[in-house]
C-alpha positions, 0 to 999 in steps of 0.5 A: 549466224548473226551479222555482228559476228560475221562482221567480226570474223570479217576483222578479225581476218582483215587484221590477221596474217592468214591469206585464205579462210573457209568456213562452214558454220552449223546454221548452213552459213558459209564464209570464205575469204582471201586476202592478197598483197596490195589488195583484199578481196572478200568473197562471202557465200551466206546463206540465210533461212528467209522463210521455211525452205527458201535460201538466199545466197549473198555474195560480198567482194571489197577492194581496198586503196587509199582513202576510200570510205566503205559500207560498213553493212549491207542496206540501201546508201542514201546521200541524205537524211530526207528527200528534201534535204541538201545531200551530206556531202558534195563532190569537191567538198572538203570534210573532217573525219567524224563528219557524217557523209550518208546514211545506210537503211538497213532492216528500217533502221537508218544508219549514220556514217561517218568520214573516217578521214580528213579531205575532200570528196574526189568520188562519189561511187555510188548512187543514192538509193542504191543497195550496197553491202559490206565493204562496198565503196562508198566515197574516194577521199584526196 
């Protein structure tokens, strides 16, 4: 299955009042979630043909509060745009929604983004080169 509709499965079920979805797909892919008050908390078994007999299960969980800033994909959470550069943002900084907070390496593509609130950065939860995956948090903002 390919990642964009997995990503829209996933909003669709975010926006959704269902509380619970399993759902086996033809390509051997498996999704389940389960939605609970006050929380959300994905578990997603994907299984992807990687070679021709070898399978790699990916498991994903996400939990929601406030205003925190979320991988929007799977790859590696870089703070900055190079190893020389001063990284995007600081603890303490104040942004803008739209800023550019990291950038996210996925498949040698590096992905820009971006704040989705206005404030300051009272947590950075995770270390620059670190692998992260859909709906890792990334940054808590007051």
């Amino acid at each position: 299955m390919e990642y964009e509709k997995i990503k829209q499965v996933i909003k669709d079920m975010e926006n959704s009042n269902l509380t619970q979805l399993d759902i086996e797909f033809s390509d051997g892919t498996k999704l389940s979630m389960k939605k609970e008050q006050n929380k959300i908390e994905q578990n997603t078994n994907m299984m992807q043909n990687i070679s021709n007999s070898q399978i790699t299960p990916l498991v994903t969980k996400q939990i929601v509060e406030g205003n925190i800033i979320t991988s929007p994909m799977v790859g590696t959470f870089y703070r900055k745009s190079s190893p020389t550069s001063e990284p995007y943002v600081e603890l303490g900084k104040q942004i803008q929604k739209g800023d550019t907070v990291c950038i996210i390496e996925a498949m040698k593509l590096m992905n820009e983004i971006e704040s989705e609130f206005t404030g300051k950065v009272v947590e950075i939860l995770v270390e620059d080169g670190k692998t992260v995956e859909y709906g890792t948090p990334l940054f808590k903002i007051g």
